[in-house]
N, C-alpha and C positions, 0 to 999 in steps of 0.2 A: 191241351187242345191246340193251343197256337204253337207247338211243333209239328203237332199231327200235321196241320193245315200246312206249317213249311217242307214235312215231306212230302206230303202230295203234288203239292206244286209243285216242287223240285222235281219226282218224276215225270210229269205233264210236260214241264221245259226239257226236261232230257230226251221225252218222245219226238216234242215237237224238231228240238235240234236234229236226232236220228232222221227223222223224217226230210228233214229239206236238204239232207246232205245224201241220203241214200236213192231216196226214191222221187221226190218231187220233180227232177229234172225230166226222169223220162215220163212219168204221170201227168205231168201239167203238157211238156211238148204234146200227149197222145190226146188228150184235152183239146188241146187248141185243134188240132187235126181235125177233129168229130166235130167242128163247129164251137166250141165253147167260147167264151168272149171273156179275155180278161182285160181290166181298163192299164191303157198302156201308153205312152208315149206316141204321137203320131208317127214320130221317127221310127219305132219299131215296127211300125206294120209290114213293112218291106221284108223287112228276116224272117229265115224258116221257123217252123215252127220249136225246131231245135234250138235257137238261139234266142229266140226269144223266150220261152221258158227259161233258158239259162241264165235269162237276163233278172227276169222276174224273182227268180232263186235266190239270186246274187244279193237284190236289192233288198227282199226279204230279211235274210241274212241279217245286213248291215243294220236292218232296223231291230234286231235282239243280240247278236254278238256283243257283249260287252257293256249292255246298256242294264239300265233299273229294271229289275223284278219283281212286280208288286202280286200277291197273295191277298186273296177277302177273305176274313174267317166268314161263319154261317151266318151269323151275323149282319155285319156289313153286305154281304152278296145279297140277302135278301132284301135288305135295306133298298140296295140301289135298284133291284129291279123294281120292287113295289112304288119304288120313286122316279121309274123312266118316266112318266109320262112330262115330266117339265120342258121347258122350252127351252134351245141353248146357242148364244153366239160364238160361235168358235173363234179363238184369237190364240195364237200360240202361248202365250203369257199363261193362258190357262191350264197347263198342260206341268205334271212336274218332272218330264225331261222330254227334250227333242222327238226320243225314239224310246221306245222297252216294249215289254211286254206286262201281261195282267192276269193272273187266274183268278175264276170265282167258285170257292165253293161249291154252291148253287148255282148250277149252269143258267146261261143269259138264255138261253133257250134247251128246249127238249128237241128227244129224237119225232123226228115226222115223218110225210111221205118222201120230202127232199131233203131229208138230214140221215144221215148213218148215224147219228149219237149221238149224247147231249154235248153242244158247243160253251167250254168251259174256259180256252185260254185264247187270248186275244191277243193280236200285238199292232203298234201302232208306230208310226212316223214320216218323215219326208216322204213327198215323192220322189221319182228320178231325178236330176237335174232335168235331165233333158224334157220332161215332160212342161216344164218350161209354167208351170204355175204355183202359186205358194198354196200349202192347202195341209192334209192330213190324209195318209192311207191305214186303213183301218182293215186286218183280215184276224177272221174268227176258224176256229178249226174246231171238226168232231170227235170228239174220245170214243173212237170204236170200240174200247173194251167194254164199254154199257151198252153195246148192239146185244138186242137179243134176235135181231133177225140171222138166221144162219147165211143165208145171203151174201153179207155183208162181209162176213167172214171167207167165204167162200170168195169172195170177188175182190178183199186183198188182206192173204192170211199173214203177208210177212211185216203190216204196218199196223200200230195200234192206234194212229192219229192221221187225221186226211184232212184238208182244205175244203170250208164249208162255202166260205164269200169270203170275196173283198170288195172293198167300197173306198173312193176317193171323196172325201170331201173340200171344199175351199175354205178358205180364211177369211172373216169379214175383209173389206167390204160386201163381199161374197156373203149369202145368207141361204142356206140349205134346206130346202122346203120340209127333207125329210128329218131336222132336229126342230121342229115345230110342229105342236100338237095340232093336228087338226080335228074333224068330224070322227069319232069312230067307227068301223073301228080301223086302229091302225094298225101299216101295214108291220109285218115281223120282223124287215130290216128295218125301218126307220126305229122302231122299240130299240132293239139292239145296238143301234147307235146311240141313241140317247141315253138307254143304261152305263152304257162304256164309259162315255163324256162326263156323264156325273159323277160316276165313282172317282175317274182321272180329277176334275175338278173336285171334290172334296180333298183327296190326299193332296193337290199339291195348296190346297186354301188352309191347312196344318186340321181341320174337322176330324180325320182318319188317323188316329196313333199309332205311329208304324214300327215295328220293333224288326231288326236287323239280326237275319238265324243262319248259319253256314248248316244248309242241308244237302250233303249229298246224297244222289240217291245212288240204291245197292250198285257197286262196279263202276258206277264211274265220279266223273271230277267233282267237285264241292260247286256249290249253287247257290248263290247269296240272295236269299229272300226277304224283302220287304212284307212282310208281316202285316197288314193294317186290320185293328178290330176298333170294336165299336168302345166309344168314350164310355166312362159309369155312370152319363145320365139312364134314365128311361131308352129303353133299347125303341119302344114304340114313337119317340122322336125322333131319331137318326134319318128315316126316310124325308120329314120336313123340313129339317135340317139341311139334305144336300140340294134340295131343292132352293132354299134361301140362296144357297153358297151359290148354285148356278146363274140364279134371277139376279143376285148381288153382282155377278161379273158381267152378267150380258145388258145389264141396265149401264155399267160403267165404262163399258165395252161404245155402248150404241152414242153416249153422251160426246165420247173422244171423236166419233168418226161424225159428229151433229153440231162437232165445235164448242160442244155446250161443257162448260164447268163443274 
């Protein structure tokens, strides 16, 4: 099972690369053109819309090029979404590297009316420099090959994976309304951020055992995936679990920035 899980994800990563090197440049520029709104640097707002796509490309890039590769078996994926609902402070410390990315299993969301696919591999890190704030960007993408609409296909036959959101978040002292449960019900991105955050915070709190697998997928380069399954307690604990770990950091979290000991 946990190779199966490191192949899959290895291919997921290899679309996701294809993708931002082949087609994301002109896809995101014709994006912005039509009106769409990606969160950007104020400084970029003056560039075409060619350059700033290229920009956004670039930055993307740098947050998976090179960086950690973490894989949820069935597992663990489910785990964490059945445990998004906790509350979370974001502090870089909590994070177990700057940048990477994350496949799950069990996608963080399904296909909808504004989704082409179920949103399975995530990736996460700095913003620009220049955007001139400390914080966390977080974008998730759709696996068109589980479209069953023909549509979808039809509307872009030569990519298997497309850009679903991204989201910037801030760093405490900063406190983000949407990693706090409110009233339900809650909205779809705010879920999917806090599922992210928690999983991130379990593997790097050591909660997630993560076994390291050189899976390349067919034809191209080798892809070193971080493996995380579930420990050999009760599987039906693991979701309470990443929840302690998050309440555990964002209480320790709130105490540092309160002066308090």
């Amino acid at each position: 099972m946990i190779e199966a899980v490191a192949r899959d994800a290895a291919e997921m990563r290899s679309e996701l690369t294809r993708y931002l090197r082949a087609y994301a440049p002109a896809r995101w520029s014709q994006m912005i053109r039509t009106g769409v709104e990606f969160t950007i640097p104020e400084a970029w707002s003056i560039l075409s819309p060619s350059k700033m796509a290229a920009n956004l490309v670039r930055a993307e890039r740098d947050r998976i090029e090179g960086t950690p590769f973490y894989a949820l078996d069935p597992e663990v994926s489910a785990a964490a979404i059945q445990a998004g609902v906790a509350g979370i402070i974001l502090t870089p410390d909590a994070l177990p590297a700057p940048s990477g990315s994350i496949y799950f299993h069990h996608p963080v969301a399904e296909p909808g009316p504004h989704r082409a696919g179920p949103a399975r591999i995530v990736t996460w890190g700095a913003p620009p420099p220049s955007m001139g704030l400390p914080g966390l960007w977080l974008t998730w993408y759709a696996d068109l090959r589980e479209s069953k609409d023909p549509a979808v296909a039809a509307m872009q036959p030569d990519a298997r994976i497309v850009l679903d959101q991204e989201n910037f978040l801030r760093f405490l002292p900063a406190i983000d309304d949407r990693l706090i449960p409110g009233e339900p019900p809650a909205t779809e991105t705010a879920r999917i951020l806090r599922t992210v955050l928690l999983a991130l915070f379990a593997i790097k709190d050591g909660l997630l055992p993560t076994r390291e697998i050189n899976a390349p997928p067919a034809g191209n380069e080798g892809c070193i995936v971080h493996v995380a399954s579930a420990p050999g307690e009760d599987p039906s604990e693991l979701p309470r679990a990443m929840v302690r770990a998050a309440t555990r950091h964002s209480e320790e979290a709130l105490r540092l920035v309160l002066g308090e000991e």
